[in-house]
SERO-4910 file (N, C-alpha, C, O; in steps of 0.05 Angstrom, whole numbers):
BEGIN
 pado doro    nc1    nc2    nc3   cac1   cac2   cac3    cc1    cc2    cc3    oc1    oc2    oc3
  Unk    A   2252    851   1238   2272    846   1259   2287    820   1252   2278    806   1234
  Unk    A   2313    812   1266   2329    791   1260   2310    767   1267   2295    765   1287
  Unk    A   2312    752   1248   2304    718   1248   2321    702   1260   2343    704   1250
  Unk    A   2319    682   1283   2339    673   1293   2346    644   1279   2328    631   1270
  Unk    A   2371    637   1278   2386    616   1263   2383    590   1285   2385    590   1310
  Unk    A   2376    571   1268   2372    550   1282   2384    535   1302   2375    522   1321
  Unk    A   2410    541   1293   2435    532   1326   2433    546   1344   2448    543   1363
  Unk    A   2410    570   1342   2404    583   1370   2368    579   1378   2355    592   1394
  Unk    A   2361    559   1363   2327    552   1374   2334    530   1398   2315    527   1414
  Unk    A   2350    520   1402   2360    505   1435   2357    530   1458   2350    524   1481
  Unk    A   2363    560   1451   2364    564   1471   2336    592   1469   2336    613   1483
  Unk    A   2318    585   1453   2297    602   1454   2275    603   1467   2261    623   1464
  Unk    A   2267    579   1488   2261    576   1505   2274    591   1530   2255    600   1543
  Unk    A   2291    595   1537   2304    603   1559   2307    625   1571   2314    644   1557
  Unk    A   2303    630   1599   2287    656   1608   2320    676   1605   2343    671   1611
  Unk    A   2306    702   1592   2327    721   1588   2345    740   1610   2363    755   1604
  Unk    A   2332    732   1642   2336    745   1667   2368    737   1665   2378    720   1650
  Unk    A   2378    752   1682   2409    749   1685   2410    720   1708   2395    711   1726
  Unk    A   2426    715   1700   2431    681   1722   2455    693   1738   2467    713   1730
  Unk    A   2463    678   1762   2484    685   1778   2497    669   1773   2487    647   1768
  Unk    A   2537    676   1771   2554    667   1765   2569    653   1791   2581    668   1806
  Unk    A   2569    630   1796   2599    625   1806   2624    630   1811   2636    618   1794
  Unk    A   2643    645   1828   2668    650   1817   2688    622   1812   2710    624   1801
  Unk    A   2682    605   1819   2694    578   1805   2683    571   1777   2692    552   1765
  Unk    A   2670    581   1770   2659    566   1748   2654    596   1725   2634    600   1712
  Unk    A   2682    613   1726   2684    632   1705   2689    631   1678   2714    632   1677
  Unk    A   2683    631   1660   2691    622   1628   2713    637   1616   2700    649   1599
  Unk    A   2728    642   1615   2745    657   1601   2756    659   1567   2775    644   1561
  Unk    A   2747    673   1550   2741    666   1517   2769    689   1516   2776    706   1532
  Unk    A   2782    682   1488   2800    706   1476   2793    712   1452   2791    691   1439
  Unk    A   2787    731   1438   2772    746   1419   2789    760   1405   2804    774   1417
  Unk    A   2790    759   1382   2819    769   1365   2808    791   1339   2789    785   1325
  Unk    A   2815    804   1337   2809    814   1308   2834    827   1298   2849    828   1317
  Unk    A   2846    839   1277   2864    851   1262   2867    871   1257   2884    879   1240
  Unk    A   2850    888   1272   2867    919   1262   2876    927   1290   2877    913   1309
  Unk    A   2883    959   1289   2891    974   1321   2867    977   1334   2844    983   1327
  Unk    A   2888    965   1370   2877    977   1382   2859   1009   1379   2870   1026   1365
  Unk    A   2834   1016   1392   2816   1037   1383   2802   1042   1360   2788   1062   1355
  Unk    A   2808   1019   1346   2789   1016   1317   2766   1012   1323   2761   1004   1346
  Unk    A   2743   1016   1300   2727   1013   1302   2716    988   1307   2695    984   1319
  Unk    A   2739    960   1290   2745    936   1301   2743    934   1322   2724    919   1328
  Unk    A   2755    944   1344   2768    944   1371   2742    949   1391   2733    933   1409
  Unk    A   2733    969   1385   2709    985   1390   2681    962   1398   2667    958   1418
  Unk    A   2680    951   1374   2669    930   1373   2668    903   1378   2647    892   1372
  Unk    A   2692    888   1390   2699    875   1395   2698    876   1428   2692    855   1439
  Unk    A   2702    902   1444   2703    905   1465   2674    910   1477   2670    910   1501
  Unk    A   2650    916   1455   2624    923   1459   2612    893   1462   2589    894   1469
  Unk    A   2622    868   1458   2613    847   1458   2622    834   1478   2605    824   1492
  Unk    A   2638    831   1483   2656    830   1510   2641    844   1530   2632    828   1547
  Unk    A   2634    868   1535   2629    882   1543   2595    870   1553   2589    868   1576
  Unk    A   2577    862   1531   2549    861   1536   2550    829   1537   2529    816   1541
  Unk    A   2570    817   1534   2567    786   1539   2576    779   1564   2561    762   1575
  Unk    A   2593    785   1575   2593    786   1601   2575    802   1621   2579    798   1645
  Unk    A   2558    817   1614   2539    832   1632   2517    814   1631   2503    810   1651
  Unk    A   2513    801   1607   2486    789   1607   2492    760   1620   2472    746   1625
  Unk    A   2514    752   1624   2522    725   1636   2522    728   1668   2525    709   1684
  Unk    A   2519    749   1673   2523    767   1705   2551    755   1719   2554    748   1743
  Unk    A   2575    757   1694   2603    757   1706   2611    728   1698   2635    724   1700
  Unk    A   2589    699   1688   2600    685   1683   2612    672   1672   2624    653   1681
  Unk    A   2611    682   1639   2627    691   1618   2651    721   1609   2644    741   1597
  Unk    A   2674    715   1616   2702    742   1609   2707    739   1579   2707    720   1563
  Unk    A   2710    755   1579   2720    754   1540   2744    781   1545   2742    804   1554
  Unk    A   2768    764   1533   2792    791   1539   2788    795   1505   2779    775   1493
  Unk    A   2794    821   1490   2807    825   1470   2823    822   1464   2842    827   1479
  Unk    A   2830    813   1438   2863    821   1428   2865    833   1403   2859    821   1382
  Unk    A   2874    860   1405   2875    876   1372   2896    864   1363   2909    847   1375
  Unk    A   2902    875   1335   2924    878   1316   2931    853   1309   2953    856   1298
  Unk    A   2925    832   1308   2934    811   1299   2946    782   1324   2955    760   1320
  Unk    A   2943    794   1341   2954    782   1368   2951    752   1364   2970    736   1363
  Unk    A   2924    745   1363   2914    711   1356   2925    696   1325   2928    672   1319
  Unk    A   2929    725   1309   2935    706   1288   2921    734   1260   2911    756   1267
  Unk    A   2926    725   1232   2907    734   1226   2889    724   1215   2882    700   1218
  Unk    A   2874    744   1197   2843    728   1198   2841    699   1179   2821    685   1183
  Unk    A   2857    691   1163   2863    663   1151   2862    645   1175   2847    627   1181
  Unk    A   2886    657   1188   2899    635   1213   2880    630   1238   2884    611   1252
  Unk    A   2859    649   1242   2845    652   1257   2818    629   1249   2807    614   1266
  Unk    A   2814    631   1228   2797    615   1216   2799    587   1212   2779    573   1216
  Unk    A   2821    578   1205   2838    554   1206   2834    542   1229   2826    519   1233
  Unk    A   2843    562   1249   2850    552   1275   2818    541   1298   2817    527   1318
  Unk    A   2799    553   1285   2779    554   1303   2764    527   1312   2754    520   1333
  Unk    A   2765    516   1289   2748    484   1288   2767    468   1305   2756    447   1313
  Unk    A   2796    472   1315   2806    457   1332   2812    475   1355   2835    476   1365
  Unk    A   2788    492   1365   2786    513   1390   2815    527   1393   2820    534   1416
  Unk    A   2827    531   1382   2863    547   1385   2853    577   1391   2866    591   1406
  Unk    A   2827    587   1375   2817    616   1384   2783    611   1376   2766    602   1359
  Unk    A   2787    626   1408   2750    631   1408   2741    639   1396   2730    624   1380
  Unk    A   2736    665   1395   2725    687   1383   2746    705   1362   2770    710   1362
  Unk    A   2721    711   1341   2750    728   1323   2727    745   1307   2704    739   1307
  Unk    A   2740    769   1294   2724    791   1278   2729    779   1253   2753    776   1253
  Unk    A   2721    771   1235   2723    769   1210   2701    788   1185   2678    795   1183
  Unk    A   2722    791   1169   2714    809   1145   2704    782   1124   2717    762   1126
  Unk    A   2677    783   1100   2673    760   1093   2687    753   1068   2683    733   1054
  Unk    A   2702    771   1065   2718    751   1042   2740    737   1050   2750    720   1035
  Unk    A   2749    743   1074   2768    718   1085   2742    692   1086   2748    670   1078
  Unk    A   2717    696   1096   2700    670   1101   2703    653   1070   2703    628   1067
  Unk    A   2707    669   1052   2692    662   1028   2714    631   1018   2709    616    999
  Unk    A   2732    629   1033   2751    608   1035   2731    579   1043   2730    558   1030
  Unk    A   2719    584   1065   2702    559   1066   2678    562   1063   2662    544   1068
  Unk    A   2671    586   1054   2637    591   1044   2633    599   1034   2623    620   1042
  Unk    A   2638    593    996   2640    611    973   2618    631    978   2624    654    983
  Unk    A   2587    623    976   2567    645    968   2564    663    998   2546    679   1000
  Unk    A   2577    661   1013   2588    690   1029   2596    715   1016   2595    739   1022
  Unk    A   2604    701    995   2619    724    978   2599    746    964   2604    769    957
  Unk    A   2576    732    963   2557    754    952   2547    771    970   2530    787    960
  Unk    A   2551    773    993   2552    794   1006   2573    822   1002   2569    845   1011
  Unk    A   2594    813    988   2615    842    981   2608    848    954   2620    868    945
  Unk    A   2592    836    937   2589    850    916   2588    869    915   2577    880    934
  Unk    A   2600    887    893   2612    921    891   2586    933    880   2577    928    858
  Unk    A   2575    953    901   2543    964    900   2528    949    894   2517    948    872
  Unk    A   2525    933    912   2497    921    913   2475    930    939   2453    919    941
  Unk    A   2487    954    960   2474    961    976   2475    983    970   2494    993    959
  Unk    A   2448   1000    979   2442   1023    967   2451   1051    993   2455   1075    991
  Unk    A   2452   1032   1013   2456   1060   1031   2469   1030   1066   2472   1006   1066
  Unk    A   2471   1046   1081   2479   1031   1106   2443   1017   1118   2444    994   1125
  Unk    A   2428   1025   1120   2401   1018   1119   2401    996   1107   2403    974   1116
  Unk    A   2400   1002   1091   2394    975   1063   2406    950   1075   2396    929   1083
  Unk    A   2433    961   1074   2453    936   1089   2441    921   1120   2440    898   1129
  Unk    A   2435    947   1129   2421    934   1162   2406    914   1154   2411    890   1158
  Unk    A   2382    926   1141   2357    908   1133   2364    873   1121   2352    852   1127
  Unk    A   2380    877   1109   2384    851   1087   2406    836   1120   2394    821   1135
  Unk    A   2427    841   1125   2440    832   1148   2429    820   1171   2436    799   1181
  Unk    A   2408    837   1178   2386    823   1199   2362    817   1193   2342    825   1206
  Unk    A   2361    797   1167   2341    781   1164   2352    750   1151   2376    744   1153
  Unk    A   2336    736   1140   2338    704   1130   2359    706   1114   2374    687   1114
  Unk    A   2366    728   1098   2394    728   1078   2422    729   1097   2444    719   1091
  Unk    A   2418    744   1123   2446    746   1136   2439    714   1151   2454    695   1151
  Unk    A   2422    715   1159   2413    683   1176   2429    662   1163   2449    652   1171
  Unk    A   2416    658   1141   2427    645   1118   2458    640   1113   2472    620   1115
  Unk    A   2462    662   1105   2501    665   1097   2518    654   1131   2535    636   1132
  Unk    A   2510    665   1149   2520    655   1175   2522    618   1181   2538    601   1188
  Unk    A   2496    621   1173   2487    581   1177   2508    572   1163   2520    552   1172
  Unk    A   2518    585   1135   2536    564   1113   2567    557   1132   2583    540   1126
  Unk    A   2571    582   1161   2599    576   1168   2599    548   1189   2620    535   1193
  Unk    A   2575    542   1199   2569    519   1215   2581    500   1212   2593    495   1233
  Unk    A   2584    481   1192   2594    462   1182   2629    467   1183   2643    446   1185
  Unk    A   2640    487   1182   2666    488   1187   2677    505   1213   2698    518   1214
  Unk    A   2660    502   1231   2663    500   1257   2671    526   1263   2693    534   1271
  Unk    A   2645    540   1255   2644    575   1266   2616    583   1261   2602    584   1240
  Unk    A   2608    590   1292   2584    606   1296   2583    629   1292   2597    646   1304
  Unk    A   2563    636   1271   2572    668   1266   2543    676   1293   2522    664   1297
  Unk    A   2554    700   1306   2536    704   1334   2525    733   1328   2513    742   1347
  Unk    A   2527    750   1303   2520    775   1289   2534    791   1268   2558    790   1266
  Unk    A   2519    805   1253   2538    822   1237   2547    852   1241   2532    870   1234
  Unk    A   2569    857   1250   2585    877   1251   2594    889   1222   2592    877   1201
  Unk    A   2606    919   1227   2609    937   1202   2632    946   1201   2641    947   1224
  Unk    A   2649    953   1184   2667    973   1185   2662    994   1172   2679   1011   1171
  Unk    A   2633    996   1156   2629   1028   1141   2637   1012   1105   2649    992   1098
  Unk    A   2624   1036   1089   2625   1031   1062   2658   1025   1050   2672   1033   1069
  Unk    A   2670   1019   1036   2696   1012   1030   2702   1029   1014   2682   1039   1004
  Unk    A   2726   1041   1006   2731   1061    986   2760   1065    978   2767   1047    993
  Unk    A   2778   1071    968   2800   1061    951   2821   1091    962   2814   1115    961
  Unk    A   2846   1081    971   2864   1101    973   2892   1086    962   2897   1062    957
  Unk    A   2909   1108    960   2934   1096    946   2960   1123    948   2957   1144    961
  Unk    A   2980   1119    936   3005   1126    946   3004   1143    920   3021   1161    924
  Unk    A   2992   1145    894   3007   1147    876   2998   1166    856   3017   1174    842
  Unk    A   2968   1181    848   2961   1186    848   2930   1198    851   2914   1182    860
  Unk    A   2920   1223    845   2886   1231    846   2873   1208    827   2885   1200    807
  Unk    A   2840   1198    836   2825   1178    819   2798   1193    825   2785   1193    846
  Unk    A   2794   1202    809   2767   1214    799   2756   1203    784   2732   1204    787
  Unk    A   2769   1187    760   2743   1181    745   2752   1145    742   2776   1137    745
  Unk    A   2729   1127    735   2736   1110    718   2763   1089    713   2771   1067    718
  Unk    A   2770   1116    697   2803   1117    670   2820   1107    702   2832   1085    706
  Unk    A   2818   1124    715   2841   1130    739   2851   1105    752   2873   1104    763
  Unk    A   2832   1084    750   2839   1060    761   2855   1045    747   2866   1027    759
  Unk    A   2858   1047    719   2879   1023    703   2904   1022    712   2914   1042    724
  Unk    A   2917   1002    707   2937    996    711   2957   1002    746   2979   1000    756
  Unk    A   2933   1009    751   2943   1009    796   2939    982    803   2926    962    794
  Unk    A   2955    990    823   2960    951    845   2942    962    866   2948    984    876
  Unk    A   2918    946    876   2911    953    906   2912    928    917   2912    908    903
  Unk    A   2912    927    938   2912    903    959   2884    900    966   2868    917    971
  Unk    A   2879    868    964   2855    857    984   2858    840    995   2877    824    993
  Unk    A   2836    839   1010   2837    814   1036   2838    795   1024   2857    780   1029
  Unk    A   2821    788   1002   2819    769    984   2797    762    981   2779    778    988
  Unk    A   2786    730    967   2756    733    959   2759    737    932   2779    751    925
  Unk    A   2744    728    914   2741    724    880   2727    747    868   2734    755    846
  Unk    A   2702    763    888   2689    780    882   2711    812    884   2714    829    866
  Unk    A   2724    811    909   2740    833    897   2765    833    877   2770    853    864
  Unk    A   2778    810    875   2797    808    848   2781    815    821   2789    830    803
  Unk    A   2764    805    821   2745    812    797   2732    840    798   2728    852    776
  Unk    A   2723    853    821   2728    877    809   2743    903    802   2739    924    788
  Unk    A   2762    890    819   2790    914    806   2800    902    780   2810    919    765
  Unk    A   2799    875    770   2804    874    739   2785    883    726   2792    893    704
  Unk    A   2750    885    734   2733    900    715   2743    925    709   2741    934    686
  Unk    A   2760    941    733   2768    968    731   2795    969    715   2805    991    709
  Unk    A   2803    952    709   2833    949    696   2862    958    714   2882    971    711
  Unk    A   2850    944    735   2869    945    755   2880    922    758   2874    902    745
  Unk    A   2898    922    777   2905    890    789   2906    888    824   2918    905    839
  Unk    A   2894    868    831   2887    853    862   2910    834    864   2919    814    851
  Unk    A   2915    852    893   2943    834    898   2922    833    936   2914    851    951
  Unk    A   2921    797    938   2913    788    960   2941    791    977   2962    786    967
  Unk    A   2939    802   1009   2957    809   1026   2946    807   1049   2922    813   1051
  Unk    A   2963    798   1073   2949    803   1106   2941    831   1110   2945    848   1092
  Unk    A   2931    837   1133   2922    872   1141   2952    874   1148   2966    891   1137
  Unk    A   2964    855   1168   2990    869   1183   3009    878   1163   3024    897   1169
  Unk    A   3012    867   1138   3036    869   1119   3027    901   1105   3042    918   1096
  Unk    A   3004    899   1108   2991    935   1086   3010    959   1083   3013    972   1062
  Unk    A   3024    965   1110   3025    989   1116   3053    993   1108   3064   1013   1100
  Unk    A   3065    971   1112   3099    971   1099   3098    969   1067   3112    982   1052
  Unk    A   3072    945   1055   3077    945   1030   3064    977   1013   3073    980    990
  Unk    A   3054    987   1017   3045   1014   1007   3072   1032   1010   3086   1039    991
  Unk    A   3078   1041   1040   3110   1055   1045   3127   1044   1022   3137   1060   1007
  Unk    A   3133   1012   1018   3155   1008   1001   3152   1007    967   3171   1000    952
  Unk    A   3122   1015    959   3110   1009    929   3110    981    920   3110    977    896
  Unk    A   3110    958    940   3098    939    934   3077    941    918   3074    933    895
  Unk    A   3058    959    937   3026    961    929   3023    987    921   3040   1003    928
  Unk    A   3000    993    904   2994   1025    903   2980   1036    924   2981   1059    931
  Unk    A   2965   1015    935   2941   1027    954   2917   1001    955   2922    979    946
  Unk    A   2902   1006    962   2882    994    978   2862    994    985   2858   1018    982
  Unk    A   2836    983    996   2815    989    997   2797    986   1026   2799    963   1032
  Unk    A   2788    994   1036   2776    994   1069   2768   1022   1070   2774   1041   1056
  Unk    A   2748   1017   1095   2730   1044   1102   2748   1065   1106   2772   1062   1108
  Unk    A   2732   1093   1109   2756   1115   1111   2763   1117   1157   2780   1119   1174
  Unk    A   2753   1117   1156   2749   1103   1190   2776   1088   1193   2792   1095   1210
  Unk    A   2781   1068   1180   2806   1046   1189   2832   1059   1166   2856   1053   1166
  Unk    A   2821   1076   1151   2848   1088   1134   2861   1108   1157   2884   1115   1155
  Unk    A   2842   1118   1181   2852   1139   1198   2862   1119   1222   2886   1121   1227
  Unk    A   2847   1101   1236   2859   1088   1254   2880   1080   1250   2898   1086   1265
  Unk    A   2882   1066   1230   2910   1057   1220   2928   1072   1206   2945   1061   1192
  Unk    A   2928   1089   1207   2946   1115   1198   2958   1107   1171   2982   1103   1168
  Unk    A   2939   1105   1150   2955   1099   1127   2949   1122   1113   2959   1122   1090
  Unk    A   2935   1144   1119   2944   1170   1111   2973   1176   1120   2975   1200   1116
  Unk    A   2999   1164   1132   3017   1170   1130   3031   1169   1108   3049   1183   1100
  Unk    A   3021   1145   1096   3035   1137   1071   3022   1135   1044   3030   1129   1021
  Unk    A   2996   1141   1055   2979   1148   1025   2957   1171   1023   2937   1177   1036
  Unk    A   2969   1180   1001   2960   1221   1009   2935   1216    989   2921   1236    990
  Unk    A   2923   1192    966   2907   1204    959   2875   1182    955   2874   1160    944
  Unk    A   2861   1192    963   2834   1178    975   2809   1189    955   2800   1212    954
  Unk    A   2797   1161    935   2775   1166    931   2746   1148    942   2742   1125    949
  Unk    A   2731   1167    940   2708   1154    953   2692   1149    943   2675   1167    941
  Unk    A   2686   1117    928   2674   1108    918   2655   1087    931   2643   1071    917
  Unk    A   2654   1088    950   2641   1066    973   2627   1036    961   2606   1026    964
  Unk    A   2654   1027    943   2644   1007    923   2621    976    940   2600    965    936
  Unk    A   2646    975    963   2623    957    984   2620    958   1007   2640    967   1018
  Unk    A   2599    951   1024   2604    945   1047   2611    934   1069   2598    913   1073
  Unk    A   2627    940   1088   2649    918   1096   2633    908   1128   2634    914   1152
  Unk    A   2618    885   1103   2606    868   1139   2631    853   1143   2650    844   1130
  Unk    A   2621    856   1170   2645    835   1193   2616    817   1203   2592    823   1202
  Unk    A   2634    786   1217   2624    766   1216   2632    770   1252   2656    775   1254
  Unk    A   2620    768   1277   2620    754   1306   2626    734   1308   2606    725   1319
  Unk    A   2642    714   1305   2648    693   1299   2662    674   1326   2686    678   1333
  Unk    A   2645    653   1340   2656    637   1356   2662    608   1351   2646    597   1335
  Unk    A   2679    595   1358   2693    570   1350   2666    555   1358   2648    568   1369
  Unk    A   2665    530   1351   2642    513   1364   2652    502   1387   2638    497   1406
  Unk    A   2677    499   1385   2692    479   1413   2684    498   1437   2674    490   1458
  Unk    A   2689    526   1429   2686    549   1447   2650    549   1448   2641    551   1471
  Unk    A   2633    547   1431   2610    553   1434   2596    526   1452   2575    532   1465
  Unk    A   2604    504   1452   2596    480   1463   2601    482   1490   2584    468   1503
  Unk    A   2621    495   1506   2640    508   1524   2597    515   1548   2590    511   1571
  Unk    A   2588    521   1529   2568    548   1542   2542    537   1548   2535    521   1531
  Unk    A   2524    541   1569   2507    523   1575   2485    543   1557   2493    559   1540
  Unk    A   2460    539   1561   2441    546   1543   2438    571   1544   2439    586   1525
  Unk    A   2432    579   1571   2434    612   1571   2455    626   1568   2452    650   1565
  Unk    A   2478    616   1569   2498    627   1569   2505    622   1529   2527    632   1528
  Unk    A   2500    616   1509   2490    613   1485   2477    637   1480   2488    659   1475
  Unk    A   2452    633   1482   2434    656   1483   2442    687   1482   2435    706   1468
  Unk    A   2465    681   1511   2467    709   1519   2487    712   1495   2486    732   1480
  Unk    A   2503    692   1491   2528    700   1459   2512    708   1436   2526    717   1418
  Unk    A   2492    707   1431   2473    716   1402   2467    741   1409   2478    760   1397
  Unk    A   2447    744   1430   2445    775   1429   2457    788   1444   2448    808   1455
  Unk    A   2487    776   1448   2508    802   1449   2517    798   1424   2533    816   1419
  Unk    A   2515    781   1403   2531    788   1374   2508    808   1366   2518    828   1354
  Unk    A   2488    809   1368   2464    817   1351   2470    858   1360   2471    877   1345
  Unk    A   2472    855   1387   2478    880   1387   2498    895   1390   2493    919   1396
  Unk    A   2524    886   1388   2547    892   1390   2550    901   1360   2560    922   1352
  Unk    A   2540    881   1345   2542    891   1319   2521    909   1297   2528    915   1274
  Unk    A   2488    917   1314   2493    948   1311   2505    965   1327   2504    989   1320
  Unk    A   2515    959   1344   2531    980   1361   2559    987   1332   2567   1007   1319
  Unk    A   2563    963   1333   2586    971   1307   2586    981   1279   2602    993   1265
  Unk    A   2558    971   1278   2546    991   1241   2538   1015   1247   2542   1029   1227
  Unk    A   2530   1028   1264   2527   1059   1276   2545   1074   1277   2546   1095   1265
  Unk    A   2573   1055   1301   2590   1067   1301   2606   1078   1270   2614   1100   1263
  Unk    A   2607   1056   1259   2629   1057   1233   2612   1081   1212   2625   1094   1196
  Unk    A   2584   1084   1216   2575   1101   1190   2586   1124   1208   2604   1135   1195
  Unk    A   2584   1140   1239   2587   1162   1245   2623   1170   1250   2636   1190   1255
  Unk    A   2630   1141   1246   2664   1161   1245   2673   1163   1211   2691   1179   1205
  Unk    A   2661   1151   1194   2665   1153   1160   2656   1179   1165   2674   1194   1173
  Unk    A   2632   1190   1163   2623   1220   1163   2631   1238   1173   2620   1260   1172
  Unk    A   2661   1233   1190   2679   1260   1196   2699   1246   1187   2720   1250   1200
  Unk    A   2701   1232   1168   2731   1215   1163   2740   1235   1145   2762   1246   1149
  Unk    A   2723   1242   1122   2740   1259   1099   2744   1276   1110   2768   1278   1109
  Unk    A   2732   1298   1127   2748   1325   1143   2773   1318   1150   2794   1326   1140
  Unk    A   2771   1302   1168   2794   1297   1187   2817   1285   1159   2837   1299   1152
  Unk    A   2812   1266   1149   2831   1260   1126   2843   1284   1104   2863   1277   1091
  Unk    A   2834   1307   1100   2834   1326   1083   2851   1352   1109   2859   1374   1103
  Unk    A   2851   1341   1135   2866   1362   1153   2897   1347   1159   2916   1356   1172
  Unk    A   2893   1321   1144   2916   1308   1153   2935   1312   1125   2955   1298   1122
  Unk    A   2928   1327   1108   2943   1329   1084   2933   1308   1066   2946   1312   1046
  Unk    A   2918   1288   1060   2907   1278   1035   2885   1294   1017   2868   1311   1022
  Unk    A   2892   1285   1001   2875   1296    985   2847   1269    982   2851   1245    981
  Unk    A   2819   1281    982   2798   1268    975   2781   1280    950   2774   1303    943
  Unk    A   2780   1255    941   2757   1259    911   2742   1239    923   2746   1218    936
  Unk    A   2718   1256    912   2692   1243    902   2693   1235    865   2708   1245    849
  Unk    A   2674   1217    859   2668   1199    841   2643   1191    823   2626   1178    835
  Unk    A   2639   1196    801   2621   1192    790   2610   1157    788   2617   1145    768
  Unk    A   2596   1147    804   2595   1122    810   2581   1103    783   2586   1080    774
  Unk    A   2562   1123    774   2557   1099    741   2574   1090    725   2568   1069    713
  Unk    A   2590   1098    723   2615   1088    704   2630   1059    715   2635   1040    701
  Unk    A   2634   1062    740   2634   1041    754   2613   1012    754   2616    989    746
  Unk    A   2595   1023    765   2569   1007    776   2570    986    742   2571    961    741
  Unk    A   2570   1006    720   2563   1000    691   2588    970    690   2583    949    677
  Unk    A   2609    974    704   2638    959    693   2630    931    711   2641    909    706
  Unk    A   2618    933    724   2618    914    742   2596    891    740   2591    875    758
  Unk    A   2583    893    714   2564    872    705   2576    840    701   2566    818    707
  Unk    A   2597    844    689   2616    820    692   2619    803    717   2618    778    720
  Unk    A   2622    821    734   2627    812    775   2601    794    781   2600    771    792
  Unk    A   2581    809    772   2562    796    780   2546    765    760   2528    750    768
  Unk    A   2558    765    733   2551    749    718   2569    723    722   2560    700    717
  Unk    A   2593    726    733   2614    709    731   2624    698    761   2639    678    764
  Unk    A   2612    717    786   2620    711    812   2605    707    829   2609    697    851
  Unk    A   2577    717    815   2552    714    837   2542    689    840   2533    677    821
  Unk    A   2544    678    865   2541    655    874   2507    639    875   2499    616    872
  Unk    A   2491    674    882   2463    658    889   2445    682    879   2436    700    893
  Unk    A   2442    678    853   2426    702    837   2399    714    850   2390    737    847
  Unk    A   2384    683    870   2350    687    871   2355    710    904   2340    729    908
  Unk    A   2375    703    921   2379    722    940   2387    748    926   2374    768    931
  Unk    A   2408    750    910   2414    780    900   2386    790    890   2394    813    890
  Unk    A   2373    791    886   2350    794    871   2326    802    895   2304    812    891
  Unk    A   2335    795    920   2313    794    939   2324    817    956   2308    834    963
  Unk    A   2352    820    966   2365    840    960   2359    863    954   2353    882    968
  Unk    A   2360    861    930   2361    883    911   2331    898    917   2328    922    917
  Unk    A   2306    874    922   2282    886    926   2276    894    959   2253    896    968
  Unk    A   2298    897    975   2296    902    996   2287    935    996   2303    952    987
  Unk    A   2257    943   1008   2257    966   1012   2267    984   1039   2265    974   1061
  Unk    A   2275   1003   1036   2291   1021   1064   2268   1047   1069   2272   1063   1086
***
């Protein structure tokens, strides 16, 4: 089970019964994340909201804001250490800006299944990677999912390997995914989420990479007919509260922000594996075409990523011996 992080042993003592709220004394947080409204983002964002205010018995509100409303996730991040936004969803290679070895969490297959990922996420290694955002004034309060990641584009079928040279995809950014679309002989062009959907329509970009779940929410099967599924990584999201905002909160009201991150965000790794598993139907009724992928050819290319980007070898390794 999850190991709790030390900026929450202040409030481990503290009885877990619901306390009664004040209506003068209501907290009001704004919570931001970047994709559409009804995403699985959204979904999840509203599931924390949702169980953080229940467990505060009304004395903590948390409104949402999809699509970019607060900012996006750079600006969101920037902004937090001087409280401008409370709460925000973050993906970890935007973290990887102020906490390089975050980054070894997107390494391309290094999780064997969504399990695997649970296991390693809710123990001392996700504990761990969370603690490193402390210092730049963000509590990570759980890890959320968006489902395995997998590669679509405007321009042509990618079945094998070969198929990837010389394509542009977009990423969030992060050193670990630039490096592995050059292992593939591709090129990584770092971009906001909001800009995606125009630069693909205009051939800025070829295409792109995110779960098949947010390729449907976000309707970029409008503009990109062809989808392979290579589920190169998995796309944890970070619960993330400002400290100004987290200092805001008396002890139980703390408390109650952890294990509503803790379970908001399997509420959100559940969710995201069961809408991926009707994603290719539904994506293949919407007129794209889906391939599947011979993944060794890959896995094989990507020895470089891990020789040249991996931040903390003795955790990959512990990882890797994670049994499911």
């Amino acid at each position: 089970m999850t190991s709790r992080r030390n900026f929450l042993t202040i409030a481990a003592a503290s009885v877990a019964a619901p306390f009664v709220a004040n209506a003068q004394t209501v907290t009001t947080l704004r919570m931001g994340h970047v994709t559409a409204a009804g995403s699985v983002f959204d979904m999840g964002a509203k599931k924390f909201a949702e169980l953080f205010e229940q467990k505060t018995n009304g004395a903590v509100k948390v409104n949402v804001f999809p699509g970019g409303q607060l900012g996006q996730e750079r600006e969101a991040m920037e902004g937090m250490p001087l409280g401008i936004v409370d709460l925000h969803l973050y993906g970890t290679s935007t973290l990887t800006a102020i906490a390089p070895e975050i980054g070894d969490c997107d390494l391309p297959f290094l999780y064997t299944s969504k399990e695997h990922a649970d296991k390693c996420l809710e123990s001392a290694i996700g504990d761990h990677w969370l603690k490193l955002l402390e210092p730049r004034g963000i509590i990570g309060l759980g890890w959320g999912a968006g489902g395995f990641r997998s590669c679509l584009n405007a321009k042509k079928s990618i079945a094998t390997k070969e198929g990837f040279s010389g394509m542009k995809f977009r990423v969030a950014g992060g050193p670990v995914f630039i490096g592995m679309f050059k292992a593939l002989g591709a090129s990584a062009i770092q971009m906001n989420w909001g800009e995606v959907y125009t630069a693909v329509q205009q051939g800025v970009i070829d295409g792109l990479e995110c779960p098949p779940n947010v390729m449907l929410s976000s309707k970029l099967n409008e503009v990109a007919k062809f989808v392979t599924l290579d589920e190169h990584t998995y796309s944890a999201l970070v619960f993330g509260i400002s400290a100004p905002a987290f200092k805001k909160l008396n002890t139980e009201q703390k408390k109650a922000a952890a294990d509503s991150g803790v379970q908001a965000g399997r509420y959100m790794r559940e969710l995201a594996a069961k809408l991926d598993s009707d994603a290719s139907a539904e994506l293949t009724a919407k007129g794209v075409k889906v391939d599947t992928i011979d993944k060794a050819p890959l896995i094989a290319a990507m020895a470089p990523v891990y020789k040249d980007l991996a931040k903390n070898q003795k955790i990959i390794e512990q990882i890797r011996a994670i049994k499911v």
